[in-house]
C-alpha positions, 0 to 999 in steps of 0.5 A: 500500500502506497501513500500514492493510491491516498488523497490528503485531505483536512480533518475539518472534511471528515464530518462530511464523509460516509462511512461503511460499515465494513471492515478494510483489513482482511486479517486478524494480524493487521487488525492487531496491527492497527490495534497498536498503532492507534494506542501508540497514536493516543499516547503520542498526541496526548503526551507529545502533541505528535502529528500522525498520519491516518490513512482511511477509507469512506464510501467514495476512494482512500484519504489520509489526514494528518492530525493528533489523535484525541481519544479511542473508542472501542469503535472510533478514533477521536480527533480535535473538534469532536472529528471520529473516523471508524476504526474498522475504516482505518488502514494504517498509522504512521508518523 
């Protein structure tokens, strides 16, 4: 996967999206994976302030987004402003 096939788009455009209800990975490993990432995402934007990039799915194409992650649920990753992306929406994490 590379950031190429990704559409940068802002975090203020999230609210707007659709999100499926579907799951993007297609194994236990890289949901375990991504499991990971997002709490090392929390950790860092909550103690660092530390930008991640998420790159996401809606109903429409791939997009990443560079942001701090605020909160996780069991189900969303919580941005500023009140912002969620799905977590079964979520591809990857990086920094």
């Amino acid at each position: 996967m590379t950031a190429l096939a990704f559409e940068k788009i802002e975090k203020e455009r999230i609210s707007e999206l659709k999100f499926p209800q579907n799951e993007v990975l297609l194994d236990k490993e890289s949901i375990s994976e991504r499991e990971r990432e997002l709490n090392r995402a929390l950790s860092l934007g909550n103690l660092e302030h530390t930008k991640i990039k998420i790159y996401f799915e809606d109903d429409q194409s791939r997009k990443l987004v560079e942001t701090t992650v605020w909160g996780l649920t069991d189900k969303r990753v919580i941005l500023k402003q009140g912002v969620v992306i799905p977590i079964n929406r979520v591809h990857k994490i990086s920094l």
